[in-house]
C-alpha positions in Angstrom: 8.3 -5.3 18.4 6.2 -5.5 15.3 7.7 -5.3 12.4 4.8 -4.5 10.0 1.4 -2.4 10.9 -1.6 -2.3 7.9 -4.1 -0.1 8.9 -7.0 -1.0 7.4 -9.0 -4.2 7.1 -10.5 -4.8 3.5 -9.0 -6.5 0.7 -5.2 -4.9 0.0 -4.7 -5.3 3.7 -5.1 -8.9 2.9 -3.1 -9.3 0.3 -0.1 -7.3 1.8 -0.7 -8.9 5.3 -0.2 -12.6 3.2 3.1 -11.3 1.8 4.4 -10.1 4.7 3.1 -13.4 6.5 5.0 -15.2 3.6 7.8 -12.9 4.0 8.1 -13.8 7.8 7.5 -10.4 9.4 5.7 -9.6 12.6 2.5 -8.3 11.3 0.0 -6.4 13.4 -3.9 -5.5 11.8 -5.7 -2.1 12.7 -8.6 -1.4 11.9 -12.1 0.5 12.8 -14.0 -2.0 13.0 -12.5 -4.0 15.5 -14.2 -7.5 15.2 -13.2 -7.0 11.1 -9.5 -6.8 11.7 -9.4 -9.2 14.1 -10.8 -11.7 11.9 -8.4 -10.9 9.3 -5.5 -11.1 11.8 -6.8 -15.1 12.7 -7.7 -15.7 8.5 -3.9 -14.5 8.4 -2.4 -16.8 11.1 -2.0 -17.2 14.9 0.7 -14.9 15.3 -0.8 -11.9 13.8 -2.1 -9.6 16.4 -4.9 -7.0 15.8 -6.2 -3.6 17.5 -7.8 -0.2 16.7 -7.1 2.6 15.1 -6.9 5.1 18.3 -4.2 7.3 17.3 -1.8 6.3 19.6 1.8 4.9 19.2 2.5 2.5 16.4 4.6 -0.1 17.0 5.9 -1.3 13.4 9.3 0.0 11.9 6.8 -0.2 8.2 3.4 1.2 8.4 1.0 0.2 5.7 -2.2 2.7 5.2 -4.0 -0.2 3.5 -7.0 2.2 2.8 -8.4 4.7 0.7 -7.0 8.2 -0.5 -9.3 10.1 2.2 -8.8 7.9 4.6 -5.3 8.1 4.3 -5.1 11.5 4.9 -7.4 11.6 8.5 -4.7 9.0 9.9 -1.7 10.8 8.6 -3.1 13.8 10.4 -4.4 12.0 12.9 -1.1 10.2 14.1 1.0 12.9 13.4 4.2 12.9 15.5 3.4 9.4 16.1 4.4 8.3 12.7 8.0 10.0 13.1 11.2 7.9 12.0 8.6 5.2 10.8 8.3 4.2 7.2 4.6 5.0 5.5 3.7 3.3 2.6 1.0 5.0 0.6 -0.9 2.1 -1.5 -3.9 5.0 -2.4 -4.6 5.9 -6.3 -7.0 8.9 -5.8 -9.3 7.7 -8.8 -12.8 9.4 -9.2 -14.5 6.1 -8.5 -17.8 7.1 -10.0 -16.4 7.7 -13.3 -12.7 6.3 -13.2 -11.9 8.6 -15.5 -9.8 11.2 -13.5 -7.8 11.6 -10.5 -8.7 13.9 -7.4 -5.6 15.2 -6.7 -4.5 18.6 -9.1 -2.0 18.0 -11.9 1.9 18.5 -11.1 1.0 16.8 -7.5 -0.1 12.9 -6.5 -1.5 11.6 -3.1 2.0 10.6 -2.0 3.2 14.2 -2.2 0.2 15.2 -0.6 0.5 12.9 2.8 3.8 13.9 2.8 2.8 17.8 3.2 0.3 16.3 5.6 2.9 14.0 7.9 4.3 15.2 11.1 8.4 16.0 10.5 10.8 12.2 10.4 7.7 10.7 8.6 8.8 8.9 5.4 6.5 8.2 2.7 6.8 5.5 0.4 4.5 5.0 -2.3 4.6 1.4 -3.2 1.8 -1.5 -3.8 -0.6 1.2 -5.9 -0.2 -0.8 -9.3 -0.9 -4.6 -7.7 -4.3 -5.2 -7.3 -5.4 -7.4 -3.7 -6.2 -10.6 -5.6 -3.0 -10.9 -7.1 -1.2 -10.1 -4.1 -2.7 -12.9 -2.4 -0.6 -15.7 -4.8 2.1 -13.3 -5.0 2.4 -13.7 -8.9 0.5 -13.2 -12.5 0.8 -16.3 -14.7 3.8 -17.4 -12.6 5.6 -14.3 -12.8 5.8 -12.5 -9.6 4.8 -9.5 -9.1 6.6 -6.2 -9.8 6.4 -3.2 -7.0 7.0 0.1 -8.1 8.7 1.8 -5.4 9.2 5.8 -5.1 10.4 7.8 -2.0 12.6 10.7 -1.3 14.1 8.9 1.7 16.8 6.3 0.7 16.9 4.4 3.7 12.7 4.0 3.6 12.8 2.8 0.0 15.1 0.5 1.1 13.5 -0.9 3.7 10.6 -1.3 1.6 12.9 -3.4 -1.6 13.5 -5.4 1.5 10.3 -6.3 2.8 8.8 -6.9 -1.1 12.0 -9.1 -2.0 11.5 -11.2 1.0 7.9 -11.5 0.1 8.4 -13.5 -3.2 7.8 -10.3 -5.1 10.1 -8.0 -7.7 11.2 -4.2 -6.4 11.6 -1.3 -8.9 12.8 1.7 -7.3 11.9 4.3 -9.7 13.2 7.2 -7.9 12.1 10.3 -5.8 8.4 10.5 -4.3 7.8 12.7 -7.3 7.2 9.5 -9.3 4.3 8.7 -7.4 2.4 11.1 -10.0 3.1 8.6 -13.1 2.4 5.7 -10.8 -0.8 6.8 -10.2 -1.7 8.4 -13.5 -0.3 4.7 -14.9 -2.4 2.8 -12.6 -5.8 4.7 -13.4 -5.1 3.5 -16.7 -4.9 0.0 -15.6 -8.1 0.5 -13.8 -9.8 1.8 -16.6 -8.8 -1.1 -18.8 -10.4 -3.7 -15.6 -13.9 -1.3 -15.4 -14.3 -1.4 -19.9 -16.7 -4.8 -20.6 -14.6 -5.2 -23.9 -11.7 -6.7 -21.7 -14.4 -8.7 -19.4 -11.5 -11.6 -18.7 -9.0 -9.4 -16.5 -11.7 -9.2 -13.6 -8.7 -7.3 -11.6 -5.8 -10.2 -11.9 -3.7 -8.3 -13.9 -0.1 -7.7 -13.1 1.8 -4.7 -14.6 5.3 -6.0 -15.5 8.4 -4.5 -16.6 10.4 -7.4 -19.0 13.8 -7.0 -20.0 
C-alpha cells in the first residue's frame, strides 16, 4: 500500500515527493508522460514507484494533484468515485498567468471549493502546499526556518492526516479552518506571486517562505 500518490511530474511534485521521501512515506509518481515521472520517481530514490495517469484506482491513503488549476479539475472528474474516502490535496492557485494580476475562479468561491463540487461523494479536499513554492520545498526551510503549510478542509480527519504528513516532513502545519479558507489562501498567495514576477524585488527569484512568527 502506498501511502502518498502526486499526480503530476513538474516541479511541486518534486518538492512534495522530497518531503514525503524525507518524511518516510511510501510515495508513488503519476504522471502523463510516462518516461517524465518515472525519472522523477528514480531522481527521488529507489523505492518510489511510478505509473500513468489512467483513471483507475489509486492506491495512496493522501493524494497530491501536483498540477495546475485545469488540470486539477479533468482528474477530479476523471477519477471520480475512485478518489472516495481518499484525502485530496489541492496545491492549485488559479492565477491568470498572463497577467498575474487576477484569479480565475469568481469572488466568494476558490479552486478548493470548486474540486470539491467537482469530487465524487467520500472525496475530501484539503487545500494545502499553495503558499510554498517548489524550490523551497526541496530544503524544506527559508533561511533556516522551516516552512509553514497552511492547511484548510471541512473534513477533520483529512486535515489531520495532512498536519501529520507535513510535521513528519520537517515542515510547520497551520490549520486555518474550514475549506472556506482556501479563498484567502489563494487571494494571499497571488499576492506573493506578484511580489516574485515585479523586477523591483529581483532577489526573491521564488525562495520566499510565507511565515507566521509569534
Amino acid at each position: 500500500m502506498t501511502d502518498i500518490v502526486i499526480i503530476g511530474s513538474g516541479n511541486m511534485a518534486r518538492g512534495i515527493g522530497t518531503r514525503a521521501v524525507a518524511a518516510g512515506r511510501s510515495v508513488q509518481i503519476l504522471g502523463q508522460d510516462l518516461a517524465k515521472a518515472a525519472a522523477l520517481a528514480a531522481e527521488l530514490g529507489a523505492s518510489v514507484t511510478s505509473g500513468p495517469v489512467d483513471f483507475a484506482a489509486v492506491d495512496g491513503d493522501i493524494v497530491v494533484l501536483a498540477v495546475p488549476y485545469d488540470a486539477a479539475r479533468a482528474l477530479v472528474t476523471g477519477y471520480g468515485a475512485a478518489l472516495a474516502g481518499k484525502t485530496v490535496i489541492d496545491i492549485t492557485n488559479p492565477v491568470d498567468f498572463t497577467t498575474f494580476d487576477s484569479l480565475t475562479v469568481a469572488p466568494g468561491t476558490s479552486a478548493a471549493e470548486e474540486l470539491a463540487k467537482l469530487a465524487a461523494d467520500g472525496v475530501n479536499i484539503v487545500k494545502a502546499f499553495n503558499t510554498t513554492f517548489a524550490g523551497t520545498l526541496v530544503t524544506g526551510s527559508v533561511s533556516g526556518q522551516p516552512l509553514d503549510v497552511f492547511v484548510a478542509s471541512d473534513s477533520d480527519t483529512a486535515k489531520a492526516a495532512v498536519e501529520s504528513f507535513v510535521t513528519d516532513a520537517g515542515l510547520n502545519p497551520i490549520d486555518v479552518g474550514p475549506l472556506r479558507r482556501a479563498r484567502e489562501l489563494e487571494g494571499f498567495q497571488l499576492l506573493i506571486m506578484t511580489l516574485q514576477v515585479n523586477p523591483a524585488h529581483a532577489s526573491y527569484n521564488w525562495n520566499t517562505g510565507l511565515k507566521v512568527l509569534a
